[in-house]
C-alpha positions in Angstrom: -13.5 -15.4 2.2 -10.9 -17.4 -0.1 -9.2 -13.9 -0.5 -8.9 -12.8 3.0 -7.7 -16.4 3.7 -5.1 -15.5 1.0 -4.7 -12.3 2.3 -3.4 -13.9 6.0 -1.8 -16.9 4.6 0.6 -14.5 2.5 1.0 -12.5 5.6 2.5 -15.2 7.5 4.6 -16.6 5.2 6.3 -13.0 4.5 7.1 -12.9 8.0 8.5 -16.3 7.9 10.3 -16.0 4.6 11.7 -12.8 5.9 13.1 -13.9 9.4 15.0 -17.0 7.7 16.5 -14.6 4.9 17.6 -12.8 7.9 19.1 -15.8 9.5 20.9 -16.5 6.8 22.1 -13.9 6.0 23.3 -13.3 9.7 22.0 -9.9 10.3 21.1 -10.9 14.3 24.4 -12.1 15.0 26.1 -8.7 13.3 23.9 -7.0 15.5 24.7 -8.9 18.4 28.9 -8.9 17.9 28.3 -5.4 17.9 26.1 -5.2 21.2 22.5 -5.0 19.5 20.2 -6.6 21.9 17.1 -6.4 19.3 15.2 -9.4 19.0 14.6 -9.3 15.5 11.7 -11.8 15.3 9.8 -9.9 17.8 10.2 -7.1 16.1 9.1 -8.0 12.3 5.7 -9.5 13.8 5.0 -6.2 15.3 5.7 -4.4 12.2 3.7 -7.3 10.3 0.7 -7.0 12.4 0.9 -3.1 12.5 2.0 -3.1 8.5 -0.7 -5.5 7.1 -3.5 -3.6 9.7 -3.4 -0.6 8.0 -3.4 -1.9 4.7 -6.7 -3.8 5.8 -8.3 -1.5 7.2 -7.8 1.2 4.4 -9.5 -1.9 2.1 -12.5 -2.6 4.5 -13.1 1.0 4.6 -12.3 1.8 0.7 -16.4 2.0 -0.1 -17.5 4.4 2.7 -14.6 6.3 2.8 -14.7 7.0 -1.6 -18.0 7.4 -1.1 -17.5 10.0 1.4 -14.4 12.2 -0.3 -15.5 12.1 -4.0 -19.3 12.7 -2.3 -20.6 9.9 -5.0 -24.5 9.4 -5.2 -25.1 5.9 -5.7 -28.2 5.3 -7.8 -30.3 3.2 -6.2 -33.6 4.1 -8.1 -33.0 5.7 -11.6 -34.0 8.9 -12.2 -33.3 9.1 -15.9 -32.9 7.0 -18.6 -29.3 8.0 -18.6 -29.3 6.2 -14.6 -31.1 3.3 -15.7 -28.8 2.5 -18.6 -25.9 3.1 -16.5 -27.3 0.6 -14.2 -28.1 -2.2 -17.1 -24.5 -1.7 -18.6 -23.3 -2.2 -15.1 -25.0 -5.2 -14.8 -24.6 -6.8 -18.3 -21.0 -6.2 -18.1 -20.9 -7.5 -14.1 -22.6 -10.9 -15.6 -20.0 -11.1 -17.9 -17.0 -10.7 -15.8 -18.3 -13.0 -13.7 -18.4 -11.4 -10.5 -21.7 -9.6 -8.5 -23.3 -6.7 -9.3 -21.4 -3.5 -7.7 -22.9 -0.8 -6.1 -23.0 1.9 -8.9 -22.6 6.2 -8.9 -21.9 9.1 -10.2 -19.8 12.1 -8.3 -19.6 15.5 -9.4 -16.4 16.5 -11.4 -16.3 18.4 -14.4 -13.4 16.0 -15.5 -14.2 13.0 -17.4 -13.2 10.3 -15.0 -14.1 6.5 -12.6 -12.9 4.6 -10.3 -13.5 0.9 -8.8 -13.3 0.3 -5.2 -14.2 -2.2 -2.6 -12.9 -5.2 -0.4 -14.4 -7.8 -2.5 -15.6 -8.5 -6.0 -18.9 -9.4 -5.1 -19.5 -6.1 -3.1 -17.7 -3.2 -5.2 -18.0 0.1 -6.2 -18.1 1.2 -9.6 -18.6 5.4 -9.8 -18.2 7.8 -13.1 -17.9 11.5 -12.7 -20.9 13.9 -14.6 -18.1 15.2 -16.6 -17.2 11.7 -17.8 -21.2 11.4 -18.7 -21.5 14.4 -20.0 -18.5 14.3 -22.8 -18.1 10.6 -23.9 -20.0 8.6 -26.1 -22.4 5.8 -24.7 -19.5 3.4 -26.2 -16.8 5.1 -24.8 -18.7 5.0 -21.5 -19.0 1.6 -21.4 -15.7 1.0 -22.4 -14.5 3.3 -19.2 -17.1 0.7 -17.4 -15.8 -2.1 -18.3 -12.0 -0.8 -17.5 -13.4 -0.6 -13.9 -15.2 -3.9 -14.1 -11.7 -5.0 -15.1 -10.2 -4.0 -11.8 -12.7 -5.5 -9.9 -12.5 -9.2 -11.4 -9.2 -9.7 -11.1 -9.0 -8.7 -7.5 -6.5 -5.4 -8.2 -8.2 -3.5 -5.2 -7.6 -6.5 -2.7 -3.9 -7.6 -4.3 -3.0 -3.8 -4.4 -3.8 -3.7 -0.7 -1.5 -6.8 0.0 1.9 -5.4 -1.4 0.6 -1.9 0.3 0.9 -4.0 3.5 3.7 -5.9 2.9 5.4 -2.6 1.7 4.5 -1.1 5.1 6.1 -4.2 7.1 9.9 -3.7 5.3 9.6 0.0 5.8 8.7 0.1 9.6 11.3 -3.0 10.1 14.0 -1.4 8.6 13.7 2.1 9.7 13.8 0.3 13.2 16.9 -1.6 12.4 18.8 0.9 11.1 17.7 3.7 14.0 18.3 0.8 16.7 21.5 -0.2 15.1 23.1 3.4 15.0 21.8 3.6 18.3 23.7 1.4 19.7 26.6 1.2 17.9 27.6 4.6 16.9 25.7 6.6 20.3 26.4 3.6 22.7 23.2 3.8 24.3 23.0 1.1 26.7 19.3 0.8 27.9 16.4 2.3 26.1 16.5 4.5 23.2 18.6 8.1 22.8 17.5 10.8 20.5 19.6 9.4 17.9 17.3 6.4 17.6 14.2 8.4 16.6 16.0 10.8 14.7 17.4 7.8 12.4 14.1 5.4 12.4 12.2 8.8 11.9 14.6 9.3 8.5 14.8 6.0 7.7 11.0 5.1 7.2 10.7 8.4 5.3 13.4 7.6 2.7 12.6 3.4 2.7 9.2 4.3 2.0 9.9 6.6 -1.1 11.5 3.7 -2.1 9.0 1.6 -1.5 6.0 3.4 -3.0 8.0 2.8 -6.8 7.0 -0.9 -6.0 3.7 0.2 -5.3 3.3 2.2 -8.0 5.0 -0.3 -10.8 2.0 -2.8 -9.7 -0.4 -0.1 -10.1 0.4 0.5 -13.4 1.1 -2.8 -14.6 -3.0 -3.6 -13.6 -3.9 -0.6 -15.6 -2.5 -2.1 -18.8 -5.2 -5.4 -17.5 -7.9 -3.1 -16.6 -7.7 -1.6 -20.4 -7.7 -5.2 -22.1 -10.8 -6.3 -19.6 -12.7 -3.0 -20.8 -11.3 -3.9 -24.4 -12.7 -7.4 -24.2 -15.8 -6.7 -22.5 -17.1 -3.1 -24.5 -14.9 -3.8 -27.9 -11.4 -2.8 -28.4 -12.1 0.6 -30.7 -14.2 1.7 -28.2 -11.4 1.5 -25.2 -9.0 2.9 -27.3 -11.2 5.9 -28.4 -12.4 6.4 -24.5 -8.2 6.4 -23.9 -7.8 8.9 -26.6 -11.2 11.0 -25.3 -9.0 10.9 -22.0 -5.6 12.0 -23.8 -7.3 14.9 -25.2 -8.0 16.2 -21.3 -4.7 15.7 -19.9 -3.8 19.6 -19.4 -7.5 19.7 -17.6 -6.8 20.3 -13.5 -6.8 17.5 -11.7 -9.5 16.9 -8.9 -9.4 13.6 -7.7 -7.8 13.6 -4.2 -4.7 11.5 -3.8 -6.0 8.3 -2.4 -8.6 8.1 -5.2 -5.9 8.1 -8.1 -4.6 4.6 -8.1 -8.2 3.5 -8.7 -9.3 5.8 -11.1 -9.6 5.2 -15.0 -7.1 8.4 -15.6 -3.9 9.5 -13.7 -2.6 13.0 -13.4 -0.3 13.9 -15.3 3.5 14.5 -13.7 6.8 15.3 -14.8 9.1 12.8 -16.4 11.6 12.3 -13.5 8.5 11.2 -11.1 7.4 8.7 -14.1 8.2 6.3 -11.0 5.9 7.7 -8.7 3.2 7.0 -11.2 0.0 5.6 -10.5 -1.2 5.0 -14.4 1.3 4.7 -17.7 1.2 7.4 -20.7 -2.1 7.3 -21.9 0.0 6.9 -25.2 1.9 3.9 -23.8 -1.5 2.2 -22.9 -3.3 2.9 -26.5 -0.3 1.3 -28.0 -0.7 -1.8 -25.8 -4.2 -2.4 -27.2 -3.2 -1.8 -30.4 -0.6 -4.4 -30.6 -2.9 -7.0 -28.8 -4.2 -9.2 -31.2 -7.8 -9.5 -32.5 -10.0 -12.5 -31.1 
């Protein structure tokens, strides 16, 4: 509840913080010397609400809908010994993170990999891959675990969400106040909206959200560097480091973890250099370095 609060509170005050910054800045009466009729309030609360929606409802639906596209089985009796101590690792390392037991599973991937999803800490996901089971050691394994667990306690599905929506807000707004602006200015359309309008918005949200998505993704890999000291504290440094390097060893191994899966999984595809931007998770390299340099408790 405290996080959805959050969640709205943050909402509003973007929208606030952004309409004054536009006051000041005098972007309505630009507009308006220049015969722009848009009501520039009116608008960022539409892309606000529209923004910030999607974004929620992507997190509300995160569980069912990762459930449904990696086709995880959650384990809700244990089959195998292998199942019940995936469960009791779960659990010890849930207790201490502080946070609720998650819903744990396995998908079927022949590449060693997990991911944490869910709307709140107290009712996550937490699913490995066969491939992941099958080729790591039990410490690595509950090293990976505890990387997940990491994600979950410090809110990274929920805060990740947030900028998602807040990101969505600036793109829509802008592509609308550029499009409108050439409209007007340069077409002279006088009432409504000519093709240049849509042509330009249409442009517009396509380029600001490129743009956008680095912001995204710089959060999303600064949490990854988190996740790895969580799983570091929680299963023992060496054995996140190892798990990292386990990882590092399967890099050139094809990717199948569909796109809206990879910011929360333990492992990003690799891509070239000149999208290093665009990525979700740093050099595997970059992030065994980072626990190697953090100092010993």
């Amino acid at each position: 509840m405290l996080r959805i609060g959050l969640f709205l509170l943050t909402n509003l005050a973007v929208v606030a913080l952004a309409s004054i910054t536009l006051s000041l800045l005098g972007v309505d009466q630009i507009l308006q010397q220049n015969g722009v009729d848009l009501d520039l309030g009116a608008l960022l609360i539409f892309c606000a609400v529209f923004g910030m929606a999607g974004s929620l409802v992507s997190l509300l639906m995160s569980k069912p809908a990762a459930k449904m596209s990696m086709g995880v089985r959650i384990i809700e009796q244990p089959g195998s010994r292998q199942e019940q101590w995936l469960l009791s690792t779960v659990e010890q390392l849930a207790k201490s993170a502080g946070i609720g037991m998650p819903e744990v599973g396995i998908f079927p991937s022949p590449v060693s990999n997990a991911f944490a999803t869910g709307w709140n800490r107290n009712d996550a996901l937490v699913a490995v891959s066969e491939g992941l089971l099958n080729r790591m050691t039990a410490d690595e394994v509950k090293a990976v675990l505890g990387h997940e667990i990491g994600h979950v306690a410090n809110g990274d599905m929920v805060t990740l969400s947030l900028i998602q929506g807040v990101v969505n807000t600036f793109v829509m707004f802008g592509a609308r106040v550029i499009g409108h602006f050439v409209d007007r200015v340069f077409f002279r359309t006088e009432s409504g909206y000519g093709p240049g309008y849509y042509i330009v918005t249409l442009v517009g949200q396509f380029v600001l959200g490129i743009l956008a998505s680095i912001i995204v993704m710089w959060f999303s890999r600064w949490r990854e560097f988190r996740a790895d000291a969580a799983g570091g504290q929680l299963a023992g440094r060496r054995n996140m480091i190892n798990a990292l390097r386990r990882l590092q060893a399967e890099q050139d191994v094809p990717k199948d973890m569909p796109e809206e899966m990879d910011a929360f999984a333990i492992s990003g595809s690799p891509r070239a250099q000149l999208m290093r931007l665009f990525l979700s998770h740093p050099p595997l390299e970059e992030r065994i370095a980072a626990l190697q340099q953090t100092p010993r408790a």
